[in-house]
C-alpha positions as CSV (number, residue, x, y, z in Angstrom):
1,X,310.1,75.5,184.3
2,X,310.0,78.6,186.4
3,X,314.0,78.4,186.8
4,X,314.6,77.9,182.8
5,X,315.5,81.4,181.1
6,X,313.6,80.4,177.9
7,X,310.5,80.5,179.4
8,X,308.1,83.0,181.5
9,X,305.2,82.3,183.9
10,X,302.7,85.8,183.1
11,X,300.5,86.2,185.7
12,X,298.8,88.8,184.6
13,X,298.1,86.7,181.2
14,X,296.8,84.3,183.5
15,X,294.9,86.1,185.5
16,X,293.1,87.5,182.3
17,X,292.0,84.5,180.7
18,X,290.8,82.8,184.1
19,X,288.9,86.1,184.4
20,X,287.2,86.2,180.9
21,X,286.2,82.6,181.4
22,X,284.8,83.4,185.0
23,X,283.0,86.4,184.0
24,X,280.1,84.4,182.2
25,X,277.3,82.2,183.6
26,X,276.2,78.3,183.4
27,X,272.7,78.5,181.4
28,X,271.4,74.9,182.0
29,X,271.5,71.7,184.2
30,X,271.4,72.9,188.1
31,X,273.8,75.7,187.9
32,X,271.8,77.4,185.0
33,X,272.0,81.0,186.3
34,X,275.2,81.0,188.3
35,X,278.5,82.6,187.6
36,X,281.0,79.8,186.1
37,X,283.8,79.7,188.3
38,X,286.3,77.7,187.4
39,X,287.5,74.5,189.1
40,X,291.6,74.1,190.3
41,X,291.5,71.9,187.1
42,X,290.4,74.1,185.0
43,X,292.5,76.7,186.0
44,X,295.3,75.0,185.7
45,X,294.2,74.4,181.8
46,X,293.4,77.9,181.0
47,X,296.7,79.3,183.1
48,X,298.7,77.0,181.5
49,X,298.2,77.5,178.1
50,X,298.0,81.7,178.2
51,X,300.5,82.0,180.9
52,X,303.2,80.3,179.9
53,X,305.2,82.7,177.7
54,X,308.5,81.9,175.6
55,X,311.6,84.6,175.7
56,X,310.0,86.5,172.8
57,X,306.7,87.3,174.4
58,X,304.7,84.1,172.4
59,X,302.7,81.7,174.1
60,X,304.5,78.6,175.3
61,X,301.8,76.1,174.1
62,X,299.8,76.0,171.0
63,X,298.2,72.8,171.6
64,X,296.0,71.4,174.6
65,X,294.7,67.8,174.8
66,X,292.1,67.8,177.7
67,X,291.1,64.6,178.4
68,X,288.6,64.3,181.2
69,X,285.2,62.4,181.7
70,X,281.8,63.3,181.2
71,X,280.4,66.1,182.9
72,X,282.9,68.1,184.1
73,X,282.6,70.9,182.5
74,X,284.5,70.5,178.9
75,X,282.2,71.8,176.6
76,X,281.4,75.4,178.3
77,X,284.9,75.2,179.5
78,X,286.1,75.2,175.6
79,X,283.4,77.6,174.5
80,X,284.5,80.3,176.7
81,X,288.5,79.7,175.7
82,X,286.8,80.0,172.4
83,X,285.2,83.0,172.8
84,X,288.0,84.6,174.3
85,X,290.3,83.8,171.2
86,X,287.5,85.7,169.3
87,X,287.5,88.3,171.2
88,X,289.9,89.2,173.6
89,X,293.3,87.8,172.5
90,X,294.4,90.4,170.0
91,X,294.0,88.7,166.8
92,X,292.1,90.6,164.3
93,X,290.5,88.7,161.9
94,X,290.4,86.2,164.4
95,X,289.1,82.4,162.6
96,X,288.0,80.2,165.9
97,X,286.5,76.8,165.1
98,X,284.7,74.4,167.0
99,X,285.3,70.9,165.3
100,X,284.5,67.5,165.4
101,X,283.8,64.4,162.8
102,X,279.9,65.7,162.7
103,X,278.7,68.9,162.4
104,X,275.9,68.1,165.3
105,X,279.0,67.1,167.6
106,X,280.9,70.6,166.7
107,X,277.7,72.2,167.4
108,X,277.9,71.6,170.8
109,X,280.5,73.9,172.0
110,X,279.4,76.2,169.4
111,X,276.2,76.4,171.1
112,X,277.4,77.1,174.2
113,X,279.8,79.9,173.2
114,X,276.3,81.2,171.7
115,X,274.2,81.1,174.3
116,X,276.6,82.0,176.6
117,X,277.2,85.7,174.9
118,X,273.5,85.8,174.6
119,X,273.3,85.5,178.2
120,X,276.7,87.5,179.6
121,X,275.4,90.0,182.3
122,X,277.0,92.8,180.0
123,X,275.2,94.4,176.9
124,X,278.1,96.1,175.9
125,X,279.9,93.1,175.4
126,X,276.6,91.2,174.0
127,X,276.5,94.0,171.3
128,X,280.2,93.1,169.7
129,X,278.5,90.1,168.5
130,X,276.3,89.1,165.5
131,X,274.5,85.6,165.6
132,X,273.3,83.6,162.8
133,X,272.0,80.3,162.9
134,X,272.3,79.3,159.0
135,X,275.3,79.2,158.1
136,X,276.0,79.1,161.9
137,X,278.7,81.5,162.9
138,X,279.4,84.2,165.7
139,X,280.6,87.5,164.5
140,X,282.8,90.2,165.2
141,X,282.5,92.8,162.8
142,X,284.6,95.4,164.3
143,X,287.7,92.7,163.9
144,X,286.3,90.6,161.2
145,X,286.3,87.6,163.5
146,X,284.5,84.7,163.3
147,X,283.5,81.4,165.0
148,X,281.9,78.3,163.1
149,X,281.6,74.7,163.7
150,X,283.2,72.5,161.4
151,X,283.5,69.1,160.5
152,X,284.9,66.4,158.1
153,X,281.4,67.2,156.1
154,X,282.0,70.5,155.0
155,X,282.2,70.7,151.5
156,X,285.8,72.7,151.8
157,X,288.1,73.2,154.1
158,X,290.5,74.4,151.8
159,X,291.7,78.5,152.9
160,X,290.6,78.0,156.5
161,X,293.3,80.3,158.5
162,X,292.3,79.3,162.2
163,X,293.4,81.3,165.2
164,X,291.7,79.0,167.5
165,X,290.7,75.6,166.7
166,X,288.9,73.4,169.6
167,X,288.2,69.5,167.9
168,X,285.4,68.1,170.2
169,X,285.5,64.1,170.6
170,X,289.4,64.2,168.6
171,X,289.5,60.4,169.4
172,X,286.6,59.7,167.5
173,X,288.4,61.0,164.0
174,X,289.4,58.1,161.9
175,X,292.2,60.3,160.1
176,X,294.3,63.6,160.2
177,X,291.9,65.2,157.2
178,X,290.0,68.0,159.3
């Protein structure tokens, strides 16, 4: 792929979004506390998708399918990609999801993304943030962003516009609805 003139490797977009992800910290289990630093894996993942660049400047990939066992790190992983499509990707009025067949299951990254603002070592970028448990959503006001799980229970999902989408559990939906 390096060698193909269509396409870009941006290390410096790279570099970014590896750096966002690594600037916050695990909050529970036995790394509650310390910095998340990011496995090879998951820097290949988070390289990947905001490093590879078509000829016009656009991402490369606007899907991921991440498919790794229990444990490793998905949910946190996905909740700070998350954040940083709230955040720090450009987008104003930036929609980010967090979705799954149940709304408990959606939670769960949601959650994390929460707590992990709540947590980040820098009040400055604590204070861009408004929290509120019902309905449960992350806000941005000075972009009008959002974040809010979702799930094939919502009573509409009709004028969603999402920047940022991350389905939780996408084997477990019976059909292409949500």
């Amino acid at each position: 792929d390096l060698d193909r003139e269509d396409l870009v490797f941006d290390d410096a977009a790279a570099d970014r979004a590896i750096g966002f992800t690594e600037s916050f910290r695990h909050y529970k289990g036995q790394w509650a506390g310390e910095p998340f630093v990011l496995e090879p894996w998951q820097k290949f993942i988070v390289g990947s998708i905001f490093g590879w660049k078509k000829a016009n400047g656009l991402r490369r990939f606007s899907h991921a399918y991440v498919a790794v066992p229990r444990k490793n790190g998905k949910s946190i992983l996905a909740a700070a990609i998350g954040v940083y499509m709230l955040v720090a990707d450009g987008e104003g009025g930036a929609e980010v999801y967090s979705a799954a067949t149940k709304i408990d299951q959606a939670k769960i990254v949601f959650e994390d993304a929460r707590v992990m603002i709540q947590k980040c070592d820098d009040p400055g970028f604590c204070s861009l943030f408004n929290h509120r448990k019902q309905p449960a959503v992350i806000e941005v006001p000075s972009t009008n962003s959002s974040f809010r799980p979702l799930s094939r229970e919502a009573d509409n999902l009709d004028g969603l516009n999402p920047h940022c989408c991350i389905f939780d559990e996408l084997h477990a939906c019976r059909n292409p609805d949500l």
